[in-house]
C-alpha positions in Angstrom: 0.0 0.0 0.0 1.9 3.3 -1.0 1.2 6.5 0.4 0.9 7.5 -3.3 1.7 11.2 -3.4 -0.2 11.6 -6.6 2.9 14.2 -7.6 5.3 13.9 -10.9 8.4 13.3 -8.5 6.6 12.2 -5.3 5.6 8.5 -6.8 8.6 7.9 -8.8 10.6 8.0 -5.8 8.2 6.2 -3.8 8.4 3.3 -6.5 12.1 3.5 -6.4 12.6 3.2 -2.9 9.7 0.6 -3.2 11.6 -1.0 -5.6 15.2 -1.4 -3.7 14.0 -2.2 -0.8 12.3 -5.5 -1.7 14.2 -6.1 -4.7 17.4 -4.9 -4.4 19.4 -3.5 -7.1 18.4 -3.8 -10.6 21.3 -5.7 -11.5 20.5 -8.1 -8.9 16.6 -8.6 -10.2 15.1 -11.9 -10.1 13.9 -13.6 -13.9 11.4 -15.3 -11.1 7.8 -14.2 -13.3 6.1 -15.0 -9.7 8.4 -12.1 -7.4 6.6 -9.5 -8.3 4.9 -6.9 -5.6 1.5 -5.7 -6.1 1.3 -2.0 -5.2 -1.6 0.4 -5.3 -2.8 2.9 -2.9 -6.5 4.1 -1.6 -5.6 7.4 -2.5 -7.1 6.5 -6.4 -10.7 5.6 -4.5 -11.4 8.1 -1.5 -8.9 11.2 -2.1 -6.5 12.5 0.5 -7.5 12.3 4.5 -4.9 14.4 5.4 -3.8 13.2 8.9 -5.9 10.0 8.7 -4.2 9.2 5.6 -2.1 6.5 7.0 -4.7 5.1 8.7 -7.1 4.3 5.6 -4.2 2.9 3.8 -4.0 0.3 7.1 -7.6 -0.4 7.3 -7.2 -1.3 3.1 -4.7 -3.1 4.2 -6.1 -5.2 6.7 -9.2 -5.6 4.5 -7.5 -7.0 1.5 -5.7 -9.6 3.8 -8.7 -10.6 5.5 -10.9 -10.9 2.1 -7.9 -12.4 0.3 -8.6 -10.2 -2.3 -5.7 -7.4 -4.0 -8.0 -4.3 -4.6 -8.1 -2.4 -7.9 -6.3 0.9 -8.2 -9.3 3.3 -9.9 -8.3 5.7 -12.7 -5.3 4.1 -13.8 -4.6 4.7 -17.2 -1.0 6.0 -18.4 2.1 5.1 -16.3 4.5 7.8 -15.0 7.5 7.3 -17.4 9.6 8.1 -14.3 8.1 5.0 -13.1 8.6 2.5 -15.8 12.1 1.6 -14.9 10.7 -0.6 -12.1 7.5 -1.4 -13.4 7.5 -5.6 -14.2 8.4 -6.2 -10.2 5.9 -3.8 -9.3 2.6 -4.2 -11.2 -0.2 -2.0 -10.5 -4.0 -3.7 -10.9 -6.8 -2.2 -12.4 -9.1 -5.1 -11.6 -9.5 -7.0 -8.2 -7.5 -10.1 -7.9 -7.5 -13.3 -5.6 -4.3 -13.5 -3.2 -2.3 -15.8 -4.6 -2.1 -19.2 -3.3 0.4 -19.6 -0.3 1.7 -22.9 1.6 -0.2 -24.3 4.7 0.9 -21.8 8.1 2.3 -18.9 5.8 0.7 -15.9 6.6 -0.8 -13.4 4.3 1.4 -10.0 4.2 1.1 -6.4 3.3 3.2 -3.2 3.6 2.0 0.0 4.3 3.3 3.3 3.5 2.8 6.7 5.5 4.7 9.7 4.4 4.0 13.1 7.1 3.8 16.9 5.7 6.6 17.1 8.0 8.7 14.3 6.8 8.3 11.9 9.4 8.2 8.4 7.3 6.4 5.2 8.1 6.2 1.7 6.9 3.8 -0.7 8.7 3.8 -4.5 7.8 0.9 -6.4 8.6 0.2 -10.0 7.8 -2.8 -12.3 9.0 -3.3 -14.8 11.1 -2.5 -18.4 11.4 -3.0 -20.6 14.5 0.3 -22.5 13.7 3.3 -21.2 11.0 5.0 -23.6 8.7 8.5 -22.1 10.5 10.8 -24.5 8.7 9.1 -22.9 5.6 10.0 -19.5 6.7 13.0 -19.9 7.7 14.1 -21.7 4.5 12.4 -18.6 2.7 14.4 -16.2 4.7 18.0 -18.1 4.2 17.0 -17.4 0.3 16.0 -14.0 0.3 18.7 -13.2 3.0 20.8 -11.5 0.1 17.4 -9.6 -1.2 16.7 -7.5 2.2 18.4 -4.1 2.5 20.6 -4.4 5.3 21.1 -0.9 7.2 24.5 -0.5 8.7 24.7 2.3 11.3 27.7 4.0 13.0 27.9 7.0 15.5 31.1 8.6 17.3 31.3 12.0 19.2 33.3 13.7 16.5 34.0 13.9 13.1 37.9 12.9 13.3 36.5 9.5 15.7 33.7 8.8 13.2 36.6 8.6 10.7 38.5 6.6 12.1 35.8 4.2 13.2 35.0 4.0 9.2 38.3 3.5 8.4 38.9 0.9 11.1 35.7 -1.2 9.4 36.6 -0.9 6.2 40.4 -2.4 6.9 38.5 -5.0 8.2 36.2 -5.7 5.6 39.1 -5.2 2.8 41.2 -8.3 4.2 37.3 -10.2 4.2 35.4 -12.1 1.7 31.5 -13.1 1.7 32.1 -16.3 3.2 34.3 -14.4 6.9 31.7 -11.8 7.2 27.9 -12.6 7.8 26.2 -8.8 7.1 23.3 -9.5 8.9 25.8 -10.5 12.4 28.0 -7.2 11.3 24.8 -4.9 10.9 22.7 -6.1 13.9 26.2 -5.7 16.4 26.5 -2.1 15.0 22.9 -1.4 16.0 23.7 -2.7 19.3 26.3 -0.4 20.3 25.9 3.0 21.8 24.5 5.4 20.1 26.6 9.1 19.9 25.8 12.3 19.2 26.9 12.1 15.3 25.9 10.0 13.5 25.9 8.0 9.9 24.8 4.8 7.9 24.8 3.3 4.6 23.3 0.3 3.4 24.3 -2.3 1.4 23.4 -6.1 0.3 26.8 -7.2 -0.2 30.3 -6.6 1.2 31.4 -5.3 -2.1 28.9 -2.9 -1.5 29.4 -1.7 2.0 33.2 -1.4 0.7 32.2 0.7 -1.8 29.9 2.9 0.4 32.1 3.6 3.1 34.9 4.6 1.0 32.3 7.0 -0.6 32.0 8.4 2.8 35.7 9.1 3.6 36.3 10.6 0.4 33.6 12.9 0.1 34.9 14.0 3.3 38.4 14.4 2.3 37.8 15.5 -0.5 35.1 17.5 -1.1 34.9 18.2 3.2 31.5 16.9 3.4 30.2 16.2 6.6 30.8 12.6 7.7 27.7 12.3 10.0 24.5 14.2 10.9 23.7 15.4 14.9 20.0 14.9 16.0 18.3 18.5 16.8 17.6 18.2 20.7 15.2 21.4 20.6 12.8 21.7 24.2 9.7 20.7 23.9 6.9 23.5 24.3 3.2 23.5 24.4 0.8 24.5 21.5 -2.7 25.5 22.0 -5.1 25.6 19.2 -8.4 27.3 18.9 -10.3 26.7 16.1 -13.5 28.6 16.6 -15.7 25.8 16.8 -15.7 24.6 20.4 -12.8 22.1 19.6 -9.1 22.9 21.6 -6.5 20.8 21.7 
């Protein structure tokens, strides 16, 4: 379910992000004609709800895995060419169509998207269900789509110089490493373990040559272009907003 902007370079960069998150890079693309995702959004039916946006996209959601039933995206004529380059893995439906058929114990799923005015993101998954899960099943499925997943690999330090040096330490690491010494998963869940500082950075990758790549991306743009290695979160005091509207409603 995509929060569906309805903007020239809103949805384009929704289906990208759409698009590398579940399928990784294009290069990488499975010729599997069944791994495709299904993506529409309710905006095409009921219009904008403003701040109860994200929670109409949920309840469509919820309803299409309870029905079994994909809902139809309404007014769907020309594609965005911005969006064509991932279009094949994404398909969008213009006619209701039956879930497709799943093994015994695996649960129906669906992702939603919720983009804020603000910028504040979300991305809700949801999946029905079942008294009992085939978990051999599942965890077969994720061994084989453990390459697929966007792995997020965070790092944090007090200052710029220790950030850099924190980088560079990793990436000596990983340089003397191949696939089969470094499990990604292991590496990015110990880095979201540690403490978290005041500045801050990440990258993510799906395979080490990939993280290499990244991180050396980082150091250099710092050296040489002295781009700022990592970001600091604003810590701004919270104050208190009252709002009249006029019509017997504060809050």
């Amino acid at each position: 379910e995509g929060h569906g902007t309805g903007t020239k370079a809103g949805d384009p960069q929704e289906a990208g992000a759409i698009y590398r998150a579940f399928f990784g890079e294009k290069e990488q693309e499975s010729q599997d004609p069944n791994d495709v995702l299904y993506v529409g959004s309710i905006k095409t039916i009921i219009g904008h709800t403003e701040g109860t946006a994200g929670v109409a996209g949920l309840l469509k959601a919820s309803l299409a895995i309870q029905n079994g039933v994909i809902p139809p995206n309404m007014l769907f004529e020309d594609l965005n060419p911005d969006i064509k380059p991932y279009y094949g893995k994404l398909q969008i439906l213009t006619s209701g169509k039956p879930w497709p058929q799943l093994p015994a114990g695996v649960p129906r799923r669906a992702s939603v998207n919720s983009f804020g005015f603000g910028g504040a993101n979300a991305h809700a998954i949801i999946e029905s269900y079942e008294p009992t899960l085939a978990k051999q099943y599942i965890e077969k499925k994720a061994i084989e789509r453990s390459s697929v997943a966007a792995i997020p690999f965070v790092f944090s330090a007090n200052s710029e110089k220790t950030l850099s040096t924190q980088i560079e330490t990793y990436l000596d690491f990983l340089e003397n490493a191949d696939e089969s010494d470094v499990n990604l998963r292991d590496l990015a869940w110990t880095l979201s373990r540690r403490s978290a500082f005041s500045l801050r950075t990440y990258c993510s990758a799906l395979t080490l040559e990939t993280l290499r790549n990244k991180l050396t991306a980082k150091l250099e743009a710092k050296k040489n272009d002295n781009k700022a290695l990592g970001v600091r979160p604003a810590h701004k005091t919270k104050t208190i907003l009252g709002v009249f509207t006029g019509q017997g409603a504060q809050w």
